[in-house]
N, CA, C and O atoms as a GROMACS GRO file, in nm:
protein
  572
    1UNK      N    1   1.932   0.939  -0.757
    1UNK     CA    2   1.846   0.960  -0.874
    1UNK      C    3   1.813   0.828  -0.943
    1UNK      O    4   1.706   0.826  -1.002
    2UNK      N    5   1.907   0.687  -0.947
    2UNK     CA    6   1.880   0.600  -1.009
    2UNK      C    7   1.747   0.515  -0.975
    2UNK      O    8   1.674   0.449  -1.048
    3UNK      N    9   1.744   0.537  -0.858
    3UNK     CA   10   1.558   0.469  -0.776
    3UNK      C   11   1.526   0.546  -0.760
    3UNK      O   12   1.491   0.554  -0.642
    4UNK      N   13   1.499   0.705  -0.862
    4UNK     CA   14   1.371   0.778  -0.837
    4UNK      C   15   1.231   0.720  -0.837
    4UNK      O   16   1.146   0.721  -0.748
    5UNK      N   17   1.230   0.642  -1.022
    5UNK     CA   18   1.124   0.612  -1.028
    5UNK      C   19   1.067   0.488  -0.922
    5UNK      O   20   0.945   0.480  -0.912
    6UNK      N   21   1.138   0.408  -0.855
    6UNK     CA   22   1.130   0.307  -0.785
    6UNK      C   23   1.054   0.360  -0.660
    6UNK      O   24   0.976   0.293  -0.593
    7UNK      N   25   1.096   0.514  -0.634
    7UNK     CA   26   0.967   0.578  -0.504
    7UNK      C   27   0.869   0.640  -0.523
    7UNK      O   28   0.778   0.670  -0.446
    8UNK      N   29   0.890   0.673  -0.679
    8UNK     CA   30   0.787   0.729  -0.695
    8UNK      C   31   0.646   0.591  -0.712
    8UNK      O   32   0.531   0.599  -0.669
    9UNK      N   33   0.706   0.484  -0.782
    9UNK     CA   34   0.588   0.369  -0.766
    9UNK      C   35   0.563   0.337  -0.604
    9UNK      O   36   0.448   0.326  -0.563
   10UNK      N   37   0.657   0.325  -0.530
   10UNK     CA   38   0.569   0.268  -0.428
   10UNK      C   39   0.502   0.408  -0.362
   10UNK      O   40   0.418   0.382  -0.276
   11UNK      N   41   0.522   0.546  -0.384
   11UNK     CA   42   0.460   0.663  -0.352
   11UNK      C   43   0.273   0.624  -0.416
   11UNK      O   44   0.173   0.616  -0.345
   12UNK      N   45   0.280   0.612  -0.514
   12UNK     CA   46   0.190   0.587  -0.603
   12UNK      C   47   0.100   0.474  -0.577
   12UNK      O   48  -0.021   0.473  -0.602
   13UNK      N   49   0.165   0.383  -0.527
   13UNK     CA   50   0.107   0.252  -0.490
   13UNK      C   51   0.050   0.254  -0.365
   13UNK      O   52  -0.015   0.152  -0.341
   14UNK      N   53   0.053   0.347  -0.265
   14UNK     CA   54   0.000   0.351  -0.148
   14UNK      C   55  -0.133   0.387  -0.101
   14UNK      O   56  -0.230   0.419  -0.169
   15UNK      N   57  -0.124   0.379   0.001
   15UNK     CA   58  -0.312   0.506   0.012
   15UNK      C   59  -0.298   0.669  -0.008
   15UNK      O   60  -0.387   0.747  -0.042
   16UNK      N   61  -0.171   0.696   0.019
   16UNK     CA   62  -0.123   0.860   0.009
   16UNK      C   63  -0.159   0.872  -0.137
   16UNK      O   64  -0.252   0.937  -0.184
   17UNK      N   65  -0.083   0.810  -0.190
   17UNK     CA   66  -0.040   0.811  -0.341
   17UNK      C   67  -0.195   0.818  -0.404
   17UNK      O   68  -0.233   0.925  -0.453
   18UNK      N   69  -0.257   0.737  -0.404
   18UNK     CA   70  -0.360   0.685  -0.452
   18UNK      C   71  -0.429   0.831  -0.469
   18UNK      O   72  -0.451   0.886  -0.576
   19UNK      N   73  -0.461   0.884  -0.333
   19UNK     CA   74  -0.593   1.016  -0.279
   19UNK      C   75  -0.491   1.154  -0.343
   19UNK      O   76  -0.540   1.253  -0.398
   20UNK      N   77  -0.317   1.131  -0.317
   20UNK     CA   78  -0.313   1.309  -0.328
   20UNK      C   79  -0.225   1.339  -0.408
   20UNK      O   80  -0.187   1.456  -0.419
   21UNK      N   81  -0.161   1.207  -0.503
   21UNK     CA   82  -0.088   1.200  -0.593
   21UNK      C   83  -0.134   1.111  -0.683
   21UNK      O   84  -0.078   1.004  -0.706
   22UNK      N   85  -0.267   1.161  -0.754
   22UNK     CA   86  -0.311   1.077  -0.882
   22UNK      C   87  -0.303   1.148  -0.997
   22UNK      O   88  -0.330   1.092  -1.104
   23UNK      N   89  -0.271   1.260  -0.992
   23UNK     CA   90  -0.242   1.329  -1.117
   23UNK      C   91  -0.150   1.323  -1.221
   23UNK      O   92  -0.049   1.340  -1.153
   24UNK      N   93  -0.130   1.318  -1.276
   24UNK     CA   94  -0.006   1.305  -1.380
   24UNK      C   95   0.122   1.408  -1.360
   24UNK      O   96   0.132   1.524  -1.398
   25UNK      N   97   0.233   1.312  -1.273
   25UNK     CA   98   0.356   1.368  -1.292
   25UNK      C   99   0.356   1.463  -1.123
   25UNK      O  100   0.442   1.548  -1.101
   26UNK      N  101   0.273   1.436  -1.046
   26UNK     CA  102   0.274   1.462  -0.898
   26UNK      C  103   0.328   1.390  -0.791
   26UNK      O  104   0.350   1.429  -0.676
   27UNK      N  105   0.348   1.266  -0.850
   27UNK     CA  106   0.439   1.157  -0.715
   27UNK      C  107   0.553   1.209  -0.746
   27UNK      O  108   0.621   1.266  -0.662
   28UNK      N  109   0.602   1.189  -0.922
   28UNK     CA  110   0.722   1.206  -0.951
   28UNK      C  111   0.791   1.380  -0.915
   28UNK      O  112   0.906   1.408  -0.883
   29UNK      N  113   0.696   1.455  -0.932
   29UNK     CA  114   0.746   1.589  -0.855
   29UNK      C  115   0.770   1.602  -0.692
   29UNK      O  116   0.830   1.694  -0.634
   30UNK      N  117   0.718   1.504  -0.642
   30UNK     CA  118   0.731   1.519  -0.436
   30UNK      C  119   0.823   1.444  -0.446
   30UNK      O  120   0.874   1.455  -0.335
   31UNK      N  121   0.893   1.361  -0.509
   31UNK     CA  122   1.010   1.290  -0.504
   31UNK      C  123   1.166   1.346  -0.546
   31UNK      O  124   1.282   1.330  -0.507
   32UNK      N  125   1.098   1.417  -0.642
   32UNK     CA  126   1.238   1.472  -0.683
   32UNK      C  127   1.277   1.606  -0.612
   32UNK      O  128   1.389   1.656  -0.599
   33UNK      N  129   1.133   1.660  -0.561
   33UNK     CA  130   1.155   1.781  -0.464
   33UNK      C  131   1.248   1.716  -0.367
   33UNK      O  132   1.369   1.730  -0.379
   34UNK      N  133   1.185   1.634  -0.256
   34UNK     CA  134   1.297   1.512  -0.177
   34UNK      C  135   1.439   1.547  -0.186
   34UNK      O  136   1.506   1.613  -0.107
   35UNK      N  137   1.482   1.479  -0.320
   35UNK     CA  138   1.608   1.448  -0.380
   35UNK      C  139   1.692   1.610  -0.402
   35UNK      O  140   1.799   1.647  -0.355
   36UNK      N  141   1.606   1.675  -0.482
   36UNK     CA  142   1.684   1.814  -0.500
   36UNK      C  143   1.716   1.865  -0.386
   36UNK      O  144   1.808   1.946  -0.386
   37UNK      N  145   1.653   1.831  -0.266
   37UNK     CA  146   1.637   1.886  -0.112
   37UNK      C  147   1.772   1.815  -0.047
   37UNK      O  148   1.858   1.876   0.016
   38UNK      N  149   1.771   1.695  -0.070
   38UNK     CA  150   1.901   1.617  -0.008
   38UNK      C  151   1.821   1.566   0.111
   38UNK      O  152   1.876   1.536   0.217
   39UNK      N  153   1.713   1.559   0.095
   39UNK     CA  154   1.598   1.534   0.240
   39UNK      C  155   1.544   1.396   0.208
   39UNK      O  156   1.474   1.344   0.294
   40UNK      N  157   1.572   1.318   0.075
   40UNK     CA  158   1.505   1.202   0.074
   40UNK      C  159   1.590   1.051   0.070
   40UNK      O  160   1.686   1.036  -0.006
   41UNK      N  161   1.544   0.948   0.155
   41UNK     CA  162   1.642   0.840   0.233
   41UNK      C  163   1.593   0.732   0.152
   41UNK      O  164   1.490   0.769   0.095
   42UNK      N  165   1.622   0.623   0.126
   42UNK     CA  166   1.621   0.473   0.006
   42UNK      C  167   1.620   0.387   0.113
   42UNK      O  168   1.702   0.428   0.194
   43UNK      N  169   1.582   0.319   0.139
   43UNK     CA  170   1.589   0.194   0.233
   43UNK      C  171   1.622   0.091   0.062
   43UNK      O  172   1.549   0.089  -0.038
   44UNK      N  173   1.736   0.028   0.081
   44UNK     CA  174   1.814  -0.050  -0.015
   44UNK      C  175   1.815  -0.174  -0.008
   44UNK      O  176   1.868  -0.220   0.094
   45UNK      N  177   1.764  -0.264  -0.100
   45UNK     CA  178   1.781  -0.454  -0.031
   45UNK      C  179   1.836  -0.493  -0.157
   45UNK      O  180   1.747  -0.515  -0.239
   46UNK      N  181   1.988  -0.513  -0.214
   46UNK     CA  182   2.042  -0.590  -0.285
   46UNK      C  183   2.022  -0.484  -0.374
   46UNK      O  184   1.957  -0.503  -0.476
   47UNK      N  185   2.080  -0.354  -0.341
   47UNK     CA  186   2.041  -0.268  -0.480
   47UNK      C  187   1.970  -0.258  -0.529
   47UNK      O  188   1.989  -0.233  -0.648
   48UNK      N  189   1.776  -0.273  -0.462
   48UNK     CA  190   1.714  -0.250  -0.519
   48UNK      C  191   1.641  -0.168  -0.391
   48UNK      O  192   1.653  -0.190  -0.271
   49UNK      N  193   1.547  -0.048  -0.470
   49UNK     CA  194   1.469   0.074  -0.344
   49UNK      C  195   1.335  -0.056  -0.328
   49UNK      O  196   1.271  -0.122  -0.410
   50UNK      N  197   1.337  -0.047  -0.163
   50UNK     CA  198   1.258  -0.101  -0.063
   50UNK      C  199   1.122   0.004  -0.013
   50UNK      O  200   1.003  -0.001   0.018
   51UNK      N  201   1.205   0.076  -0.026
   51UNK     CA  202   1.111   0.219   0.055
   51UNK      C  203   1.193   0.345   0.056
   51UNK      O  204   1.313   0.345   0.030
   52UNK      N  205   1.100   0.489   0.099
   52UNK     CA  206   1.201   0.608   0.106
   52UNK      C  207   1.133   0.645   0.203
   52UNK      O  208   1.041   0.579   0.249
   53UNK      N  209   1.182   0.792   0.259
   53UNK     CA  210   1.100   0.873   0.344
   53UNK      C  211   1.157   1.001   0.268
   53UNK      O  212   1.246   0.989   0.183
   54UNK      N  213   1.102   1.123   0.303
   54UNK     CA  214   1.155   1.226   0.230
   54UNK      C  215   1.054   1.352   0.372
   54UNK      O  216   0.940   1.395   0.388
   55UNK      N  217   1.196   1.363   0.444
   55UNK     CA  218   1.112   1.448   0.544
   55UNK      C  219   1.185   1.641   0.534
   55UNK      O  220   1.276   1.674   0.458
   56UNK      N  221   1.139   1.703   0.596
   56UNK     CA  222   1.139   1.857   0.574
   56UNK      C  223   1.253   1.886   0.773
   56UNK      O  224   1.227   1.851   0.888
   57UNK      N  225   1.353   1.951   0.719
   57UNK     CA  226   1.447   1.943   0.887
   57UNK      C  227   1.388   2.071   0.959
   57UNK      O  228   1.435   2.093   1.070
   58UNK      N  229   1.285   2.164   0.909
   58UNK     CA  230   1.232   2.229   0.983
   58UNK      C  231   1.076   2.229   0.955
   58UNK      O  232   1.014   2.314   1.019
   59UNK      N  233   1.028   2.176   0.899
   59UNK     CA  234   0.922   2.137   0.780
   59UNK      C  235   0.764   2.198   0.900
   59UNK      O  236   0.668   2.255   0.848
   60UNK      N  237   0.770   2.172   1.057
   60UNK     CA  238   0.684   2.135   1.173
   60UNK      C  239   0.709   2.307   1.235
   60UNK      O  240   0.821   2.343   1.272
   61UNK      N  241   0.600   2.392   1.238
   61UNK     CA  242   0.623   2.556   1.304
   61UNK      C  243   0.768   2.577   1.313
   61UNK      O  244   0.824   2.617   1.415
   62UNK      N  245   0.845   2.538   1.162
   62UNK     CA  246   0.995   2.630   1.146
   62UNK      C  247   1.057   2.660   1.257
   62UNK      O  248   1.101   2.766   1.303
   63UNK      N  249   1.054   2.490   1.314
   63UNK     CA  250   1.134   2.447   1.418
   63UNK      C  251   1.189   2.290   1.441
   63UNK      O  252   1.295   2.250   1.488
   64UNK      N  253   1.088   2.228   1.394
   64UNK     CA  254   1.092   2.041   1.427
   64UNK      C  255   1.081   1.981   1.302
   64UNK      O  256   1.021   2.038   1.211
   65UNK      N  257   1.125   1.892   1.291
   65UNK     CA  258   1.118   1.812   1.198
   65UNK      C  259   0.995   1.762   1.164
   65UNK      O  260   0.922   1.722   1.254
   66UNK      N  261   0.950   1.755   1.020
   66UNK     CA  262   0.848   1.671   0.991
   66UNK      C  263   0.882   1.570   0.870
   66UNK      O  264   0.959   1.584   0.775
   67UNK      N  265   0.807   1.474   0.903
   67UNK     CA  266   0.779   1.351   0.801
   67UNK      C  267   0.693   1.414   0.708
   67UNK      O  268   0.590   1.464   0.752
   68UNK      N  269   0.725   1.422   0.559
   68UNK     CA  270   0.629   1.463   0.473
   68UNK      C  271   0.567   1.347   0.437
   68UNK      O  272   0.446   1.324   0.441
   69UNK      N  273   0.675   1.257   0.392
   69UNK     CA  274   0.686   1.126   0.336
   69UNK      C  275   0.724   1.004   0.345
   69UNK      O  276   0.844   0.981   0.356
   70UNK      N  277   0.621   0.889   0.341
   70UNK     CA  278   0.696   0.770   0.322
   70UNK      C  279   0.637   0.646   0.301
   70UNK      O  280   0.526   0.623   0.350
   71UNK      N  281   0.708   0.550   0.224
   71UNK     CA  282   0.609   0.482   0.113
   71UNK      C  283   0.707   0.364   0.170
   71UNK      O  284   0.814   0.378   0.228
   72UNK      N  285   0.655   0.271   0.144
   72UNK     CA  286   0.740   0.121   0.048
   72UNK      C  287   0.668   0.053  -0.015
   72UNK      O  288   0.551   0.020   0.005
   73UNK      N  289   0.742   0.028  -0.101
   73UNK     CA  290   0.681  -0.080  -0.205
   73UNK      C  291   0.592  -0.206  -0.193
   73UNK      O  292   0.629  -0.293  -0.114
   74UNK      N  293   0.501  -0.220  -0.248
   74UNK     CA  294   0.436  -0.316  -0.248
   74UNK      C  295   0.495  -0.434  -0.210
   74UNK      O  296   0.428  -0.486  -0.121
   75UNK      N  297   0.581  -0.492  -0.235
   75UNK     CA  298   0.612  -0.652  -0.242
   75UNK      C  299   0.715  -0.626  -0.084
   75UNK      O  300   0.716  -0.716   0.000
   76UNK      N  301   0.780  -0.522  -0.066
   76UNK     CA  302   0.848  -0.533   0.050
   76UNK      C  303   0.807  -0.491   0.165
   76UNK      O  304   0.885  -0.462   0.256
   77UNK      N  305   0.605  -0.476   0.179
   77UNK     CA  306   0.553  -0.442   0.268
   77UNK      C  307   0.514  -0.570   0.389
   77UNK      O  308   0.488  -0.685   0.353
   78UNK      N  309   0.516  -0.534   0.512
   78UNK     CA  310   0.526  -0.654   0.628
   78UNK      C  311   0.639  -0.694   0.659
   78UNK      O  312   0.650  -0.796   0.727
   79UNK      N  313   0.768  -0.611   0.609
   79UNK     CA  314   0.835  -0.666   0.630
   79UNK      C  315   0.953  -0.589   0.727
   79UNK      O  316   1.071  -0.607   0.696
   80UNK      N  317   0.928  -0.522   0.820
   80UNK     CA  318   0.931  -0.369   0.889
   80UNK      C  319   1.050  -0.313   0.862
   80UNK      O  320   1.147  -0.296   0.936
   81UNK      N  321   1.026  -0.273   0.698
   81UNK     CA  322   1.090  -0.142   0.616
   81UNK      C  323   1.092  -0.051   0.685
   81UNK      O  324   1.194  -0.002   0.737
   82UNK      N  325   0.956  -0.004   0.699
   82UNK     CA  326   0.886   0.119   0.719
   82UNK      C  327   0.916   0.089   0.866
   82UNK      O  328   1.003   0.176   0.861
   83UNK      N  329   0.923   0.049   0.982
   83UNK     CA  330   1.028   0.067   1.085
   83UNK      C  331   1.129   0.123   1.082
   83UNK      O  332   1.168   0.214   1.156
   84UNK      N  333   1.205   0.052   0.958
   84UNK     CA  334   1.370   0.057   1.005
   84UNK      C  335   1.332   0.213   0.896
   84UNK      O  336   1.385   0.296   0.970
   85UNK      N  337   1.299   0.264   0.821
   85UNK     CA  338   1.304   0.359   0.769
   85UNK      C  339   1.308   0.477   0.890
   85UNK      O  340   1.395   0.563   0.895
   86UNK      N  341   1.202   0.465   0.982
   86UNK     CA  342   1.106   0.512   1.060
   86UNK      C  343   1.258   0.560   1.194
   86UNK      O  344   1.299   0.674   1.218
   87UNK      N  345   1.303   0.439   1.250
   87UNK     CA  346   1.435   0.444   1.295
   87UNK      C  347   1.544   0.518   1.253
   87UNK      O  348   1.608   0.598   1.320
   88UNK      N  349   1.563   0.483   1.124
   88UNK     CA  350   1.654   0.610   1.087
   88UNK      C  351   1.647   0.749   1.062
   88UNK      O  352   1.741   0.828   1.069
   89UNK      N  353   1.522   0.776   1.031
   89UNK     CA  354   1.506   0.911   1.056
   89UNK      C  355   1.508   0.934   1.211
   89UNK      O  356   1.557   1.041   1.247
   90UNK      N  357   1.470   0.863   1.291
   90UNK     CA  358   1.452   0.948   1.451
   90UNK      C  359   1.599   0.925   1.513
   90UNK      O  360   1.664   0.995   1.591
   91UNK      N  361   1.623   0.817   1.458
   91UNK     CA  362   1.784   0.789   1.542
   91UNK      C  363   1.927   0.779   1.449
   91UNK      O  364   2.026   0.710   1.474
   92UNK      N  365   1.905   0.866   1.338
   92UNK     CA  366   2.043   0.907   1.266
   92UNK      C  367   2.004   1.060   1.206
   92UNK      O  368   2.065   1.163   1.236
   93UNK      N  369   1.917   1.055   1.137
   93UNK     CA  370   1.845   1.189   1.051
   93UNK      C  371   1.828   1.316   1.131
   93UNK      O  372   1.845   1.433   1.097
   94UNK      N  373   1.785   1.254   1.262
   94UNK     CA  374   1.680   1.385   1.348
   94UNK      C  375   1.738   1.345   1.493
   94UNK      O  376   1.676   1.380   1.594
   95UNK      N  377   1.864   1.266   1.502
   95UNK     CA  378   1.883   1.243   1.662
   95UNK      C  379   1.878   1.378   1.740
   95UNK      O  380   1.815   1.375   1.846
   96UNK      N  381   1.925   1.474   1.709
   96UNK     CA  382   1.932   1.585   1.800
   96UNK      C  383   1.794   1.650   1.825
   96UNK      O  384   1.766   1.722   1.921
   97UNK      N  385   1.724   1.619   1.741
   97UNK     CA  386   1.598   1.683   1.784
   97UNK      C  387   1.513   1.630   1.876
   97UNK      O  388   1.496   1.509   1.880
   98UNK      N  389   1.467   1.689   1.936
   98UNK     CA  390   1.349   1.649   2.051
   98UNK      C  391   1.220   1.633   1.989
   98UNK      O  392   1.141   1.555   2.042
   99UNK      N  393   1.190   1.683   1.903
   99UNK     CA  394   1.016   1.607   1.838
   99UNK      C  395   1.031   1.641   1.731
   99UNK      O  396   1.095   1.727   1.671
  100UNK      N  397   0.938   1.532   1.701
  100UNK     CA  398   0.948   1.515   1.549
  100UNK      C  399   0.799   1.488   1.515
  100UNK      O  400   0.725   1.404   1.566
  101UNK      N  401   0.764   1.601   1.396
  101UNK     CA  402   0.606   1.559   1.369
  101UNK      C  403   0.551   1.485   1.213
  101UNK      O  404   0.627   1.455   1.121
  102UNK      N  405   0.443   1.472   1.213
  102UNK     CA  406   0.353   1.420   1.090
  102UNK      C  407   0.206   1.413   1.067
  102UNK      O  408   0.130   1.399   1.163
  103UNK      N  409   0.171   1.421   0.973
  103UNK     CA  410   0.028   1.418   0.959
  103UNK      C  411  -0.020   1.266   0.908
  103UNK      O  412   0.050   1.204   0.828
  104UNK      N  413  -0.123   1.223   0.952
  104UNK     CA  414  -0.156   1.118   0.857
  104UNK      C  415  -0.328   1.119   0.876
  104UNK      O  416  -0.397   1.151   0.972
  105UNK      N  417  -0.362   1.075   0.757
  105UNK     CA  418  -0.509   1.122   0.703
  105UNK      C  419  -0.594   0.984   0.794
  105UNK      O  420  -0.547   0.878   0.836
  106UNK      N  421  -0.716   1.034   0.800
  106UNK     CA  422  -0.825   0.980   0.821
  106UNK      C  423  -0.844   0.836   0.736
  106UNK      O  424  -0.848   0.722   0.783
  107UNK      N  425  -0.851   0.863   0.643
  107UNK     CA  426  -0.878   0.707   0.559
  107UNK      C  427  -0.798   0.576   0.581
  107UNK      O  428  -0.831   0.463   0.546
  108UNK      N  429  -0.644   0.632   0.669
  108UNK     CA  430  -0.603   0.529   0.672
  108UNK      C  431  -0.507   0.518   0.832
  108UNK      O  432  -0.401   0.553   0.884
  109UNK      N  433  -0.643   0.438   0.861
  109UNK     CA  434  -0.636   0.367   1.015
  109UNK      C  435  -0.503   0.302   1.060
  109UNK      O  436  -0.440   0.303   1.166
  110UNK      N  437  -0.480   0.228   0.902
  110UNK     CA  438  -0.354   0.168   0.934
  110UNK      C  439  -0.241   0.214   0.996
  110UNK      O  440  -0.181   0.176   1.096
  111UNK      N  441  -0.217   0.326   0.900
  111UNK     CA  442  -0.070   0.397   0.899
  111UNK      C  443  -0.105   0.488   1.018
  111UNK      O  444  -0.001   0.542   1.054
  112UNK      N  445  -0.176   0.515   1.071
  112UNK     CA  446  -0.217   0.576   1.211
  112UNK      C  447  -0.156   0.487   1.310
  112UNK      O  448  -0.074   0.529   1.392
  113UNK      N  449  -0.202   0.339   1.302
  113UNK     CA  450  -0.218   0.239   1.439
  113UNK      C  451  -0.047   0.265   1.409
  113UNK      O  452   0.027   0.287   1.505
  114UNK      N  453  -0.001   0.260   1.290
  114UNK     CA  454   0.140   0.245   1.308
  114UNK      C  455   0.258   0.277   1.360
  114UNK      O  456   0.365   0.221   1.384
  115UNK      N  457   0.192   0.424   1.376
  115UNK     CA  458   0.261   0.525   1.369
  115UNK      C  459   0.254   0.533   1.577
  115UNK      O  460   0.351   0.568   1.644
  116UNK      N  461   0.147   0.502   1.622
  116UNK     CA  462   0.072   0.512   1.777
  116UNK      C  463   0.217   0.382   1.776
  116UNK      O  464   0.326   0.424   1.815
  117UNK      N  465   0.209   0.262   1.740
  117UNK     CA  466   0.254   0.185   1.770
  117UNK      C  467   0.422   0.218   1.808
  117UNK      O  468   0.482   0.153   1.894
  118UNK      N  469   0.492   0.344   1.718
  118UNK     CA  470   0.633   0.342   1.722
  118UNK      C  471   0.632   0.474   1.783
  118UNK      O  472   0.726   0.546   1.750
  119UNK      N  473   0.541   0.528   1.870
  119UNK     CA  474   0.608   0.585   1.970
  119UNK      C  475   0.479   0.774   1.934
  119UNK      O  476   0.476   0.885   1.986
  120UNK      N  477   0.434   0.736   1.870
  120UNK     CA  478   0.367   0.902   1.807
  120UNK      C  479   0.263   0.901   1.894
  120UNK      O  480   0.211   0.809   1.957
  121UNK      N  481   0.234   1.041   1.889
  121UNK     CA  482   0.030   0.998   1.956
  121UNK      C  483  -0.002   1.134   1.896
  121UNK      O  484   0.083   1.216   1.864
  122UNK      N  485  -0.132   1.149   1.886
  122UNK     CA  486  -0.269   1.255   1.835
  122UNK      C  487  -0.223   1.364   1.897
  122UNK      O  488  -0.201   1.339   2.015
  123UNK      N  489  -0.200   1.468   1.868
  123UNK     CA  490  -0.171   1.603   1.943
  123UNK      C  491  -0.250   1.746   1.877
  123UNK      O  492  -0.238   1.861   1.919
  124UNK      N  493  -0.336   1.695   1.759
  124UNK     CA  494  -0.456   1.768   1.683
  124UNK      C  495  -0.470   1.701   1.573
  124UNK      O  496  -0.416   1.599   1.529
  125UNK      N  497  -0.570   1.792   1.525
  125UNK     CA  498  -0.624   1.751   1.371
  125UNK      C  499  -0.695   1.860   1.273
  125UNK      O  500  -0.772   1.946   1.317
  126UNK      N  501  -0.667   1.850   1.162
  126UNK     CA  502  -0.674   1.919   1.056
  126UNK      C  503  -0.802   1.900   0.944
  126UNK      O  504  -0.763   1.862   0.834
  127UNK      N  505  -0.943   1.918   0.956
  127UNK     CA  506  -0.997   1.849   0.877
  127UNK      C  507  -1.002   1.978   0.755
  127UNK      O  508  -1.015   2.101   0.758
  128UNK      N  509  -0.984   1.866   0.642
  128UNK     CA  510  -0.981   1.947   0.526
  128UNK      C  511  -0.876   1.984   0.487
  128UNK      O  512  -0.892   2.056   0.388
  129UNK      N  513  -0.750   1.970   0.522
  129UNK     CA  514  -0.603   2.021   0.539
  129UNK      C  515  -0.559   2.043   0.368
  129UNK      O  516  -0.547   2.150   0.308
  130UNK      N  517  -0.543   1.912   0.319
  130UNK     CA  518  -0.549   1.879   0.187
  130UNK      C  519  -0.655   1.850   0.090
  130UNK      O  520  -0.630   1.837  -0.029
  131UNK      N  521  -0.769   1.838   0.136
  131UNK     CA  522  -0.842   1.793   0.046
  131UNK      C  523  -1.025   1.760   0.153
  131UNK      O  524  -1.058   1.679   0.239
  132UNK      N  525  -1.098   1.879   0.076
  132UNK     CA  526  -1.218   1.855   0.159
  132UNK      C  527  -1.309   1.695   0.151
  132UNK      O  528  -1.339   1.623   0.055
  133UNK      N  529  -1.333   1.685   0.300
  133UNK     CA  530  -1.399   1.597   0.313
  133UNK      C  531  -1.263   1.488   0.441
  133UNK      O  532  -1.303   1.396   0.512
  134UNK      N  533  -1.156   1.521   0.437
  134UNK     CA  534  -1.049   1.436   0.466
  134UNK      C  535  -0.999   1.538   0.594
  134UNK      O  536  -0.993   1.660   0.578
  135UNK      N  537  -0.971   1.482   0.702
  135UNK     CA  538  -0.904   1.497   0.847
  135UNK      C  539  -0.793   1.434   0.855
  135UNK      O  540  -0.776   1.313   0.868
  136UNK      N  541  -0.686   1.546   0.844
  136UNK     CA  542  -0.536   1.473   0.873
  136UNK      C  543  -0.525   1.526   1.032
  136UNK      O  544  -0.542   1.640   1.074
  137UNK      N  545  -0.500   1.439   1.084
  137UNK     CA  546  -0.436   1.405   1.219
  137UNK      C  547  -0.306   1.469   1.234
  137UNK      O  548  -0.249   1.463   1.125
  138UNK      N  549  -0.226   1.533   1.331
  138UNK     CA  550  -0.114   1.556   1.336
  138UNK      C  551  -0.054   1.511   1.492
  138UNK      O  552  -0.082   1.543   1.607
  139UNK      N  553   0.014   1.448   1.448
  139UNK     CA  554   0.118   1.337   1.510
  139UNK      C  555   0.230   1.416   1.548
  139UNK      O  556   0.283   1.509   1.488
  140UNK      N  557   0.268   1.346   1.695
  140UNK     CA  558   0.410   1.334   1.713
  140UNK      C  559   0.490   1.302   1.800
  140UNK      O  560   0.415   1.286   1.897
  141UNK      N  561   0.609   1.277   1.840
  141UNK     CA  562   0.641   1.243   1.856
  141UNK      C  563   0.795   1.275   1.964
  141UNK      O  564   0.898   1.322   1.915
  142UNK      N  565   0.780   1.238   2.113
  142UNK     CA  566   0.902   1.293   2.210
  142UNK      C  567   1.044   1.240   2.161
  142UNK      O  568   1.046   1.121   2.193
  143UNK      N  569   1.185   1.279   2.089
  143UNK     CA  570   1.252   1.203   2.026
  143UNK      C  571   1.342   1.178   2.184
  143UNK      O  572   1.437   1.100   2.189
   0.00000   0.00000   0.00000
């Protein structure tokens, strides 16, 4: 609870954040959902939150794991947080599982290439899922 607010800024600070958590008091509610869940992880550098993920253990057809979430902070981005975050969910969080899924939106190419890059690939897509006009992709991943 002490780096809530610390995920909820870099939640906020992202492209997610930006498009589906601009409302008042909506980052800070998907975070603490997380936390009340026991589902959300701190990537820690000197006692201070780096990044979180906050994923669902059946979250994917109430069977597989899904990534709901995951942010890092501005200043500790490039610096492969969001790897080692990424790692611990597949190889401590979710080792027993065989796939593991996620969505990630259209607007951002990035977190797509990223995601292709650590092992995910395109397996459909959702346009309009969250928000018309927007195609979330759904990802995933052979653990």
């Amino acid at each position: 609870m002490q780096h809530r607010k610390d995920c909820e800024e870099a939640l906020l600070n992202s492209e997610l954040g930006k498009r589906y958590f601009a409302s008042e008091g909506s980052g800070e509610s998907a975070v603490l959902e997380g936390l009340e869940q026991g589902n959300l992880y701190i990537a820690l550098i000197k006692d201070r939150c780096a990044g979180f993920f906050y994923y669902i253990p059946k979250g994917c057809f109430h069977s597989f794991p899904y990534l709901h979430l995951i942010a890092v902070k501005e200043e500790y981005r490039g610096q492969g947080i969001g790897r080692k975050l990424i790692d611990y969910l597949e190889n401590v969080v979710c080792a027993d599982a065989h796939r593991l899924f996620l969505v990630v939106a259209d607007f951002n190419p990035e977190a797509k290439r990223f995601y292709e890059k650590n092992g995910y690939r395109q397996v459909g897509e959702i346009p309009g899922l969250y928000r018309e006009g927007i195609t979330e992709y759904i990802m995933m991943k052979e653990n």
